[in-house]
N, CA, C and O atoms as a DFTB+ gen file, in Angstrom:
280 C
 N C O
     1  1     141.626     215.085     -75.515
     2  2     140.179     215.023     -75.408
     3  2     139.590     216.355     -75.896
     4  3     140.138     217.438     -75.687
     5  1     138.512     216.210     -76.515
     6  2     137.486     217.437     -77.134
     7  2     136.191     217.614     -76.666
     8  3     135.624     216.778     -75.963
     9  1     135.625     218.812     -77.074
    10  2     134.227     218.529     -76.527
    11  2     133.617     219.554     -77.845
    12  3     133.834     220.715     -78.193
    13  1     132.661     218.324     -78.390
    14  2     131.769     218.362     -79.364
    15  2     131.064     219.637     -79.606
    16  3     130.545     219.715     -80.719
    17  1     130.913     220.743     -78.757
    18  2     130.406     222.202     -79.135
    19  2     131.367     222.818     -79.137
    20  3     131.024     223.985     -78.950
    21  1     133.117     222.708     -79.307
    22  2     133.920     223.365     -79.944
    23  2     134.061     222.652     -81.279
    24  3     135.122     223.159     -81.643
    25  1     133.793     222.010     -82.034
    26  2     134.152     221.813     -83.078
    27  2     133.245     222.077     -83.967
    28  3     132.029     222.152     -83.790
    29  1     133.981     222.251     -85.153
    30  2     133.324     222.783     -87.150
    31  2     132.097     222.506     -87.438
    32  3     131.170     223.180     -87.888
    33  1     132.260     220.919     -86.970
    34  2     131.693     219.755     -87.409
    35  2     129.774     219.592     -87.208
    36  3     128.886     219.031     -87.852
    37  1     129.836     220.428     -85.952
    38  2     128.521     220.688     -84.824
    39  2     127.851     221.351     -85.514
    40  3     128.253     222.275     -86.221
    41  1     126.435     220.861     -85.370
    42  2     125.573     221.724     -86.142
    43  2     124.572     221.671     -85.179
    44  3     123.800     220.720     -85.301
    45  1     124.458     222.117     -84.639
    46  2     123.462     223.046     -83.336
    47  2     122.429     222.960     -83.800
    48  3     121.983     221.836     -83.567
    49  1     121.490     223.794     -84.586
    50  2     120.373     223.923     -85.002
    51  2     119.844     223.314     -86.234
    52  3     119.048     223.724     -87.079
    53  1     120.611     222.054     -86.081
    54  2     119.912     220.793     -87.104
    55  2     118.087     220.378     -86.583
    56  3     116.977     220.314     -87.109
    57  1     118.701     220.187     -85.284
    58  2     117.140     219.857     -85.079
    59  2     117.311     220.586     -82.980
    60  3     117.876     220.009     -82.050
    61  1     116.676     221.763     -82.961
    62  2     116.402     221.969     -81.560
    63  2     115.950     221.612     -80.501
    64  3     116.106     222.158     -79.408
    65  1     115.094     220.251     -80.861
    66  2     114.407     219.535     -79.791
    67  2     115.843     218.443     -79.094
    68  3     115.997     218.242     -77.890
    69  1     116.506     218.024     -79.906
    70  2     117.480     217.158     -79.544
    71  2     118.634     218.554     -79.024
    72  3     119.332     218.167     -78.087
    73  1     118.820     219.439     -79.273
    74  2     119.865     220.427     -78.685
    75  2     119.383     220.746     -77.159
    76  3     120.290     220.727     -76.328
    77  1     118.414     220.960     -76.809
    78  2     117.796     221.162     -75.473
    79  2     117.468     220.230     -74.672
    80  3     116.808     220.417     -73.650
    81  1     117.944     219.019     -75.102
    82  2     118.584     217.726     -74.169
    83  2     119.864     217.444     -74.282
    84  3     120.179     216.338     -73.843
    85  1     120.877     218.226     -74.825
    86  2     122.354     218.110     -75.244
    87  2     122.789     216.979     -76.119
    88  3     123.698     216.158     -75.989
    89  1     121.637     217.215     -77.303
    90  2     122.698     216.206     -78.328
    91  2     122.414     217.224     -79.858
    92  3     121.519     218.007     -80.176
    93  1     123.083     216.963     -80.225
    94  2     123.033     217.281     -81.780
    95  2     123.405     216.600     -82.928
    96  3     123.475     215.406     -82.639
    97  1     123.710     216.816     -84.238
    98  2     124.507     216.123     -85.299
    99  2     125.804     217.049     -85.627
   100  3     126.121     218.205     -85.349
   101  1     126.281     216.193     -86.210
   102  2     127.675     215.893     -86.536
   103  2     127.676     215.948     -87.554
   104  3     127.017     215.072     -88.114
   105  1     128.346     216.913     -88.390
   106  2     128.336     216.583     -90.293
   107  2     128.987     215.603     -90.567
   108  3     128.527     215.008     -91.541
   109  1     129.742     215.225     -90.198
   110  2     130.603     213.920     -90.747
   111  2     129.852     212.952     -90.159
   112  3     130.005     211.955     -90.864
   113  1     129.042     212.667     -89.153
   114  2     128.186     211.206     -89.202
   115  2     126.604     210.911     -89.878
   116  3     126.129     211.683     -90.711
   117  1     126.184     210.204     -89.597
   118  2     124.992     210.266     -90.999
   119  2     123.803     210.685     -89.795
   120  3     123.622     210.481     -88.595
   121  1     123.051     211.487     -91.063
   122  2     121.872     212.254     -90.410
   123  2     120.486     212.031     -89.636
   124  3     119.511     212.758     -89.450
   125  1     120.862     210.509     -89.204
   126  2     120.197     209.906     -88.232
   127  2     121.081     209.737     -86.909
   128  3     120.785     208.927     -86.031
   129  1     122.370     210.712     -86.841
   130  2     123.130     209.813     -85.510
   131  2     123.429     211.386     -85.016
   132  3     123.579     212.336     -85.784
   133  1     123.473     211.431     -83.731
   134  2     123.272     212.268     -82.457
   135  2     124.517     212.280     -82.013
   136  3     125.279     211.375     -82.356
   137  1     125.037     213.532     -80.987
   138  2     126.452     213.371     -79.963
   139  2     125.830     214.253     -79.566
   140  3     125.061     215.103     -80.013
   141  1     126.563     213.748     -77.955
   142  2     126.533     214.468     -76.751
   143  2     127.081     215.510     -77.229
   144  3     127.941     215.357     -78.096
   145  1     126.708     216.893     -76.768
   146  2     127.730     218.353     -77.081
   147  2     128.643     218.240     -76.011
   148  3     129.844     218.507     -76.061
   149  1     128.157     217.927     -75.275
   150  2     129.553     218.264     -73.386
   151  2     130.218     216.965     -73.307
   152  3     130.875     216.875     -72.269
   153  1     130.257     216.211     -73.849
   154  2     131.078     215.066     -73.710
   155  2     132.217     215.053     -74.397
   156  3     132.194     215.555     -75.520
   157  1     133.323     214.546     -73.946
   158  2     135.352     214.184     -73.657
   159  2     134.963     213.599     -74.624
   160  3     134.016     212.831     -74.453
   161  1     135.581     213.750     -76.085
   162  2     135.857     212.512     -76.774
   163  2     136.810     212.315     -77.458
   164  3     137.554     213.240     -77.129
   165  1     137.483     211.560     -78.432
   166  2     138.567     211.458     -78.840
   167  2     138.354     211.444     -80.273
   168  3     137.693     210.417     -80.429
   169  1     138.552     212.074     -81.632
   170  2     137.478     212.542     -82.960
   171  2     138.824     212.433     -84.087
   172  3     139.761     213.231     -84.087
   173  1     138.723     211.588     -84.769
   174  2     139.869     212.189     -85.688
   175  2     139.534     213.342     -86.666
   176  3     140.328     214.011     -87.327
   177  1     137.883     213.449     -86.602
   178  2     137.158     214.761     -87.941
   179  2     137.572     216.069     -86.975
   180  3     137.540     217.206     -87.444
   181  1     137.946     215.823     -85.648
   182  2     138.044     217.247     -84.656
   183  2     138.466     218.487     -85.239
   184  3     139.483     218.603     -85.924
   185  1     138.011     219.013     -85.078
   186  2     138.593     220.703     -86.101
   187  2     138.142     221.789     -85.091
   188  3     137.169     222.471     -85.411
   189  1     138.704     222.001     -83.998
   190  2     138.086     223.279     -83.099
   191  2     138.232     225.104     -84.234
   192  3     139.127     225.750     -84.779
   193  1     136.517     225.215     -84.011
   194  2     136.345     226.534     -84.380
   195  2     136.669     227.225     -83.853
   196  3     137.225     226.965     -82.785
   197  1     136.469     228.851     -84.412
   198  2     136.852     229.970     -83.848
   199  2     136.847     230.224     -82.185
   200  3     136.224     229.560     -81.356
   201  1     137.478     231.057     -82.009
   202  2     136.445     230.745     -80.191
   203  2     135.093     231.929     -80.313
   204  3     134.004     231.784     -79.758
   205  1     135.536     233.215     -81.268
   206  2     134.001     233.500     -80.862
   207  2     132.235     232.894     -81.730
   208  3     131.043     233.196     -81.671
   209  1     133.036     232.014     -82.386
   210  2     131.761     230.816     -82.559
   211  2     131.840     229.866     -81.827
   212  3     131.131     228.868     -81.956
   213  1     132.612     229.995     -81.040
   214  2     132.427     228.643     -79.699
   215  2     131.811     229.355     -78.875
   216  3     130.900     228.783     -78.278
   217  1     132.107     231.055     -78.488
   218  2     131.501     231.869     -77.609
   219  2     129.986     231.544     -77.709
   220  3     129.153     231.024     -76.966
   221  1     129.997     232.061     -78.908
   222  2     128.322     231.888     -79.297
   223  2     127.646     230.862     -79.208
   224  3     126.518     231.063     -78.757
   225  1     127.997     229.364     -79.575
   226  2     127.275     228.176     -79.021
   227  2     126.983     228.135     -77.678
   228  3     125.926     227.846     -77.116
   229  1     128.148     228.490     -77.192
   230  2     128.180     228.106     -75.414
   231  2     126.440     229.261     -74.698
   232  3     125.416     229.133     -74.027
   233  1     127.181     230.221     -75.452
   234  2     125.803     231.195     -74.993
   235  2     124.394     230.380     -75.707
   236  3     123.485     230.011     -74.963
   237  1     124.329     230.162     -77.120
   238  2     122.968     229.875     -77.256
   239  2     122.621     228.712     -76.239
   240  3     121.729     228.784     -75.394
   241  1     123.296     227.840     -76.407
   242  2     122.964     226.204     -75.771
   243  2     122.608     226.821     -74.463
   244  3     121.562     226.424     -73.948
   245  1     123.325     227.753     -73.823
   246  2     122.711     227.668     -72.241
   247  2     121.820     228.750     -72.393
   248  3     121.329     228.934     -71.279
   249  1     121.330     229.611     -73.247
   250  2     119.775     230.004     -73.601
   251  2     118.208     228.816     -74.056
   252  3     116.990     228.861     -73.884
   253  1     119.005     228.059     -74.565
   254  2     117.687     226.820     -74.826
   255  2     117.928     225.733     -73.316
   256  3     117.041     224.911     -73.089
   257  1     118.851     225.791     -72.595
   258  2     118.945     224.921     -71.918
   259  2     118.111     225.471     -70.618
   260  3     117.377     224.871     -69.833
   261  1     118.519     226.887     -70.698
   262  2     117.480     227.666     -69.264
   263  2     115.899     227.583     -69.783
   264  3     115.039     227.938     -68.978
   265  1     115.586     227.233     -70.794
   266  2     114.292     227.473     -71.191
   267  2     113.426     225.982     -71.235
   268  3     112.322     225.842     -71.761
   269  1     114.172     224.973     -70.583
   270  2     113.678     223.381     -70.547
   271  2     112.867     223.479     -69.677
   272  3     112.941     224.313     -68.774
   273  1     111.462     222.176     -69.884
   274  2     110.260     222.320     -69.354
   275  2     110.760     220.975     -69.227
   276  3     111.715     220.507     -69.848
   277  1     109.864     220.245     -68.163
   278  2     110.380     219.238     -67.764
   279  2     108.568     218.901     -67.692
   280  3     108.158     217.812     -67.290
């Protein structure tokens, strides 16, 4: 199992309004389709990045995530 903000594939700041509800895009799926970032999944495109670009997602995402208005 993987989780979608360690991998290549994640593109975070495709669109920020959907990142600050925990979804983003996926380069390998088409640019209308969304994934959970914190969700177990099973990926054959899986390619885990560096860890200190995983460092860095983990930090931004929970910088836009402390900043949600409800």
């Amino acid at each position: 199992m993987t989780e979608c903000i360690k991998c290549q594939n994640l593109d975070l700041k495709a669109d920020e309004r959907m990142t600050k509800v925990g979804f983003s895009r996926c380069k390998k799926l088409s640019a209308y389709e969304f994934v959970s970032i914190k969700r177990d999944i099973h990926c054959s495109d899986y390619k885990e990045d560096k860890p200190e670009v995983i460092e860095k997602r983990i930090a931004w995402r929970a910088q836009r995530e402390a900043c949600k208005t409800y």
